[in-house]
N, C-alpha and C positions, 0 to 999 in steps of 0.2 A: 504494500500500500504506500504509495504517496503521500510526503508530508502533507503538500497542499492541492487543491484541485487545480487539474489539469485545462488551461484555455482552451477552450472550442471558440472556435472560429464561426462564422456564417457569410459563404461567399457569393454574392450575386452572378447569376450563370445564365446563357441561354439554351431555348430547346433546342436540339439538336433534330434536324432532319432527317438524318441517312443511319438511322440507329438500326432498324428495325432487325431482329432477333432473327437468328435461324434455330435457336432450339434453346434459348435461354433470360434467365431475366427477375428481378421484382426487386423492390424496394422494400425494407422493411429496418424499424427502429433495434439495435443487436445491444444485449446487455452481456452478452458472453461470443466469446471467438472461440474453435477449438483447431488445434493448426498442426499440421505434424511436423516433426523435429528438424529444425534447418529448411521450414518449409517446405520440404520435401514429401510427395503423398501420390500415389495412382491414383486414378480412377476409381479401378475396384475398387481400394479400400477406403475410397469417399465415399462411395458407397456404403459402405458396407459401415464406414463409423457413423455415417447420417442416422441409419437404421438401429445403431445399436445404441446409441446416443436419445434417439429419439429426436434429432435437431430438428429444424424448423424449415431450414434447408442448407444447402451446400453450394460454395463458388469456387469453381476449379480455374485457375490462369494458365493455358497451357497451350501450347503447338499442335498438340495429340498428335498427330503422325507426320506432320509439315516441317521442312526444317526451323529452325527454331535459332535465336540468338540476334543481335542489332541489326543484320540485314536479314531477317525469315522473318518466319510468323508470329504470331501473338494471338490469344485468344481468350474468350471467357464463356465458362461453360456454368449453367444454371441446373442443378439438381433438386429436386423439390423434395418434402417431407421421408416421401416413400424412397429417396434412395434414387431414384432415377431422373431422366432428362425433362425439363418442363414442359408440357404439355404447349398446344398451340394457345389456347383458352390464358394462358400465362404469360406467353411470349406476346402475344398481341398486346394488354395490358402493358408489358414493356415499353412496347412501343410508342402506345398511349402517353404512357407519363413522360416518354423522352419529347414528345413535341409539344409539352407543356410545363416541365423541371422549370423553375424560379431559381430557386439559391440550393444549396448543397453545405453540409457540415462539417469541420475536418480538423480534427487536434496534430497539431505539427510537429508537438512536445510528446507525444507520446514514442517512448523507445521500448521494443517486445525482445527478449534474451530468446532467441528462435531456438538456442540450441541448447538450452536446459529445458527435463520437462517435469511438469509440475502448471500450477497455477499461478499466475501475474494478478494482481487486482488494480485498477488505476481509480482515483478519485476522480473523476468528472464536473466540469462545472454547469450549473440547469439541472434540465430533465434527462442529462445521458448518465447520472452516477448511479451506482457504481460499475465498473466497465471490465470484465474479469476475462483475461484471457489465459486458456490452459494448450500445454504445447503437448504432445501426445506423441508416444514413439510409434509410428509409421506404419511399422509393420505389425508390431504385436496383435492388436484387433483383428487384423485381416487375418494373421496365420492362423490365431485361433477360430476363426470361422472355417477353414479350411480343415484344420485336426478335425472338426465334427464332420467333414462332408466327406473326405477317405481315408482311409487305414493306414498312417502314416507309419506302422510298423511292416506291413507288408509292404509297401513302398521302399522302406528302409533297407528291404533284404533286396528287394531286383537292384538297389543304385549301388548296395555298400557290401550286399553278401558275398558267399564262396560264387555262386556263378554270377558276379553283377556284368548289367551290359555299361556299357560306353556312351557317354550322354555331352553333346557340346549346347548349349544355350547362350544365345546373345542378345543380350540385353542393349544393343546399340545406344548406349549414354544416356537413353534415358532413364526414368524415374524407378523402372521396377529393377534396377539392379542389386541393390538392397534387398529387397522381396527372395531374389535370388538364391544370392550366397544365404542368406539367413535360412530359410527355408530347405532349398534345394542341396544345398553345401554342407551347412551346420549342423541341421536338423535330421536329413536324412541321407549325408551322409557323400553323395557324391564327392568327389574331389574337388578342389580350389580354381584348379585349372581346367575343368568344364567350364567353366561360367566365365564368359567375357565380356568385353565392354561394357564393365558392370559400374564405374565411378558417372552418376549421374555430370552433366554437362550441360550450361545453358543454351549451347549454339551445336548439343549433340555431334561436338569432335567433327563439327562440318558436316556430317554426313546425312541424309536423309531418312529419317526414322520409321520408314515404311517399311514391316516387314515382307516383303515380298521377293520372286526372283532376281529382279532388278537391282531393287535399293540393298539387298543383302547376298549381295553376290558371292563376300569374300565369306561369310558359314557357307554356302552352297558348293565353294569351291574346297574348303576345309574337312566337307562332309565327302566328299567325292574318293577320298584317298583310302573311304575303306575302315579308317581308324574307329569310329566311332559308329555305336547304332541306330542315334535317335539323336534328330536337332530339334532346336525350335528356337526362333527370333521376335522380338516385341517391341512394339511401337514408342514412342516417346512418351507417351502417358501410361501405358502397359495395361491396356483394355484389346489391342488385335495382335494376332498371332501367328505364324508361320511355322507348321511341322514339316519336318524331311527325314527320310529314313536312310538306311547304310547308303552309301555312294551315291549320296542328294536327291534322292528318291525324293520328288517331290507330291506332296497331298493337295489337292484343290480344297481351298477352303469349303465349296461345298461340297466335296467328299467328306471332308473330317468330320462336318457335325451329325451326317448321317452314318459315319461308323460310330460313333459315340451314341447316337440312338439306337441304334442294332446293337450293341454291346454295354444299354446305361445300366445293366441291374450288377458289373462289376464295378461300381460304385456304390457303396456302404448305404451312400444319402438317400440314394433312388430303391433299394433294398425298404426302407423304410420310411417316406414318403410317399412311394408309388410312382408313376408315372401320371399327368394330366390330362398334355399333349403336347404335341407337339410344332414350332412354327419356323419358317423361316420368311426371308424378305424376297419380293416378285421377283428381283432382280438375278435371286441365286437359284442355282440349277435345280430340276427336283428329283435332284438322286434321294434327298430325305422323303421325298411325296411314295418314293415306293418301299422305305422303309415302314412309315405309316399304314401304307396298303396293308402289309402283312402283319404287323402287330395289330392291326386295328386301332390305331391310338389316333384322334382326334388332329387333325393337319390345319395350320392357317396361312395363309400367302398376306404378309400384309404389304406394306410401302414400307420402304428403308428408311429407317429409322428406329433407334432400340425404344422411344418412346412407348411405340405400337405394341413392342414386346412389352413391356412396362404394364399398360392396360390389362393386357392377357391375364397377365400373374397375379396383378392386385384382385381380378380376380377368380382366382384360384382356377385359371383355365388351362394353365402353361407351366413346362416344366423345364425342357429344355429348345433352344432355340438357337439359331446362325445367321451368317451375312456373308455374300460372297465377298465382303470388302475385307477380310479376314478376321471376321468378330465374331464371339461362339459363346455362350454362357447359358448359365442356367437361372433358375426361380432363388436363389440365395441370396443374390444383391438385385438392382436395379439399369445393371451396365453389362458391357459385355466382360468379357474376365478373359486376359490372356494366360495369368497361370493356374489359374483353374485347368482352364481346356488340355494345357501341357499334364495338368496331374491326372487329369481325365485318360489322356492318351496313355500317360504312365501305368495307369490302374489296371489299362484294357491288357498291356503289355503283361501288365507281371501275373495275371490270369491265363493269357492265352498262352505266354512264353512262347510265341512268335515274332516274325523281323515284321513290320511296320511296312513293306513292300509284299507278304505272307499274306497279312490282316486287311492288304487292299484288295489284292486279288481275289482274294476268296469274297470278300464282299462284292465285289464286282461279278463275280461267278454265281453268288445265291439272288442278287438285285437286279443286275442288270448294271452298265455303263452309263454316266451321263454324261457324254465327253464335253467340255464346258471350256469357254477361253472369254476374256475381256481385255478389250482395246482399249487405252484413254488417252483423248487426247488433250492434254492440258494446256489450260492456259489460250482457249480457245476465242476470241472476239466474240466478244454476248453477240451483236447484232445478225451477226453470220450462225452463230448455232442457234438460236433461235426462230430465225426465217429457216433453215432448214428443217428445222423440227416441224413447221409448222409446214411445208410441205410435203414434209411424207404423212403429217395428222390428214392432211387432204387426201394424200393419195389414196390410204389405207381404208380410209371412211366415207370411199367410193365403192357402192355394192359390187363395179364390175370385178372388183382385186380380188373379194372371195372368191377362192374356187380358182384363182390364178395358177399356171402352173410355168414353174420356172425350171429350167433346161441346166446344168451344167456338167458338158463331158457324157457320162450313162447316166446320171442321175438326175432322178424327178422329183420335185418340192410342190406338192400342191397346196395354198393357202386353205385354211379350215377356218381361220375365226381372226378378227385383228382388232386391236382397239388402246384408246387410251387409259391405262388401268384405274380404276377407282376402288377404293374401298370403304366399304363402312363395318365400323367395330361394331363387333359382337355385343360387347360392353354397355355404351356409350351411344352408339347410333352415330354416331359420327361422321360422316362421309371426309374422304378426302379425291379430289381427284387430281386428274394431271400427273398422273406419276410415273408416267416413263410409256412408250410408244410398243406394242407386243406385234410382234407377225408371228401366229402359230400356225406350224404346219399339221397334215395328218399325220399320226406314227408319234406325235411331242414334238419334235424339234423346235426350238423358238428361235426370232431374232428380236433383240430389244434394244431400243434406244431412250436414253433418258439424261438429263442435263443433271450435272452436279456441281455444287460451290462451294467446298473446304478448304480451298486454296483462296492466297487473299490479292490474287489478279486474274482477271477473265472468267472463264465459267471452265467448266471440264466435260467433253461429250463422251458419253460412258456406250462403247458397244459391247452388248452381250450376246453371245451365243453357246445355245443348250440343245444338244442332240442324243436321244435315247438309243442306245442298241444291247439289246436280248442276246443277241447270238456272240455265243463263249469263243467262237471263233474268231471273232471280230472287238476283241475288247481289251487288246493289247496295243492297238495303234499310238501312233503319236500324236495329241489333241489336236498341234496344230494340220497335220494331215488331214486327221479324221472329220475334220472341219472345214478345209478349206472350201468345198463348193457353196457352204451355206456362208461364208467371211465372201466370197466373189459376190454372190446376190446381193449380202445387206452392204457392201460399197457401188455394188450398182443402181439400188436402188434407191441409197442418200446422196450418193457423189460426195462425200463428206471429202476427199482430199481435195477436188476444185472447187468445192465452198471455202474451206476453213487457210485452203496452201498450205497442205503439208501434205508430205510424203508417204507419213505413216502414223501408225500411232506413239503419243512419248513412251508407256507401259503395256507389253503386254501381259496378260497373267495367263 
């Protein structure tokens, strides 16, 4: 406590026009802060201390998978009561009061010890005393939400036993590297020297904090030589995730979450909670829509965004859930969880005591194939993705397209249904629409287009392509092969490289 009350200020401000929120937001008078140690905190486990806290809500500052540091990104993310992303009904409200804010309040004197934890109390001068800020270690909260959800003893014996495998994890600078060592290292035991680029970094060591082929190329390349059994890399907030098996064996994010459904009852938590259902987002492939099929479990296709999934769970609809942007979690917090999904993949491992290349194919052998790839091209001029969008919404939502059939090489694609996807919650009644362009063909194969803005210049035009195949003989190909005549149509059919001038796409997955 402070000898004397601390000066608040009241600073005259104007509203600000160009606020409006893509998933975050509110104002609210704070008589307590809880902050984790050197400021430092994931996602998940904002999460997850919102929930176990009981707070009121949660404000994350962070890059999440964009580079990050004085020339990158910056960002602010709004988590409400339950734990998850703020609802629209919240963000609009934001919006609201940014083109109407007068003055703002702001103590200058105030200094917080980020790296002792414990409780701060400051005296306040008015209506803000007293002002209690507690600094909280990081990890703790989340790892023990995690000891309830698997067998952290059977884990212990596949990372550290007589026959343990070989496990490399990269943490690329950002924030879950801590989570790491602590957990994966310390706890259960792998070695010091699995876990790399695990010292958090505000401009993430320069590098781009996207787990994918692309941005983590040097584990992909580190996994290839054989050494090791099981990779897996995490974003700069460490809510998305990238697994790879012996010699870079790589998983599509929507393969993983659908082997994790076909295999959730080797998880302790789903043993006794049950399963609800299951959802993932339109955009990702539906290898999980045929793991559903055969379990019987309840399927949802919403719109991208964990919010969507959020609804589900609060209530009680949803258990476990994915994104093909590599996000995967379950009904435990309100985000998605990147080492969650690793200890998930762990669990299945040290059950089936098979290689991770073993575990795909045989899913792929009981399911079926969704051979799945996405384009993106970033950084794209709004006004050019936008007029294109809006011509293929024409083209598609002219009855003659139904029923179209498209030619490439032997093969035939004939259109079965197309439309701008819409949804309304189950929940809620909700509707959302506009969220992304479908061309489905007969047989499942999709092509989808749909605009994306997490990046903090131009927009990002996101191509998706999803194509089913049954036959065991045909489901070893290479995605981009297996794919290419339906990638020929959907650039024929956007023109997207003489819209946008470019070449190609920046990423492909």
């Amino acid at each position: 406590m402070t000898d004397s009350p601390l000066q608040v200020l009241t600073l005259p401000t104007a509203p600000y026009p160009d606020q409006r929120p893509g998933t975050s937001g509110l104002r609210k008078k704070v008589g307590r802060l809880v902050i984790g140690q050197n400021g430092i905190m994931s996602t998940p486990a904002v999460s997850c201390v919102i929930r176990k806290m009981k707070a009121i809500s949660g404000i994350i500052l962070t890059a999440s998978h964009n580079p990050g540091g004085p020339d990158g990104d910056f960002g602010i993310k709004f988590n409400t009561a339950k734990g998850g992303p703020a609802p629209q009904a919240v963000t609009n409200k934001i919006f609201q009061m940014s083109r109407t804010i007068e003055e703002y309040a702001i103590c200058p004197d105030l200094r917080v010890d980020l790296g002792t934890t414990g409780k701060q109390t400051f005296d306040l001068e008015n209506k803000f005393k007293p002002f209690t800020v507690e600094i909280v270690d990081p990890v703790e909260s989340y790892a023990n939400s995690l000891r309830n959800i698997f067998d952290f003893a059977f884990l212990k014996e596949l990372l550290s036993g007589d026959n343990h495998i070989q496990i490399c994890l990269d943490a690329m600078h950002g924030v879950v590297g801590p989570y790491v060592k602590k957990i994966l290292c310390e706890e259960l035991g792998s070695p010091a020297n699995s876990a790399i680029n695990c010292e958090p970094l505000e401009n993430f060591g320069g590098h781009h904090p996207d787990p994918n082929l692309t941005n983590a190329a040097d584990l992909v390349e580190t996994m290839r030589n054989g050494q090791y059994d099981f990779g897996a890399a995490f974003d700069g907030d460490g809510d998305r995730n990238m697994i790879l098996g012996k010699h870079g064996f790589f998983v599509n994010p929507s393969d993983s979450v659908a082997v994790i459904a076909a295999n959730i009852f080797c998880i302790p938590y789903f043993q006794h909670a049950g399963v609800r259902g299951f959802a993932r987002s339109m955009p990702t492939s539906a290898a999980l829509d045929m793991v559903a099929k055969v379990t019987k479990i309840q399927l949802y296709e919403t719109p991208t965004g964990w919010k969507f999934f959020g609804s589900l769970m609060d209530a009680g609809r949803l258990s476990l859930c994915g994104e093909e942007s590599f996000g995967t979690g379950s009904d435990h917090i309100r985000e998605k969880d990147g080492l969650w999904a690793v200890l998930a993949w762990l669990s299945i491992l040290a059950t089936r005591r098979q290689s991770v290349e073993d575990i795909m194919t045989e899913h792929w052998r009981t399911y079926g194939r969704n051979y799945y790839t996405r384009f993106d091209y970033e950084e794209v001029d709004l006004d050019a993705a936008v007029e294109m969008m809006l011509d293929l919404e024409l083209m598609i939502s002219d009855k003659a397209f139904i029923k179209q059939v498209f030619t490439v090489g032997e093969k035939k694609y004939q259109v079965e249904t197309a439309d701008n996807f819409e949804y309304s919650d189950p929940v809620d009644g909700t509707i959302s629409r506009n969220q992304g362009l479908r061309i489905i063909f007969k047989g499942g194969s999709r092509i989808i287009f749909r605009l994306g803005g997490t990046g903090s210049f131009g927009v990002t035009v996101h191509l998706y392509i999803d194509s089913y195949e049954k036959d065991i003989n045909k489901i070893f190909q290479d995605p981009q092969v297996a794919l290419a005549e339906l990638v020929a149509i959907a650039l024929q059919l956007s023109h997207i490289h003489e819209r946008t001038g470019r070449s190609g796409p920046t990423v492909i997955t």
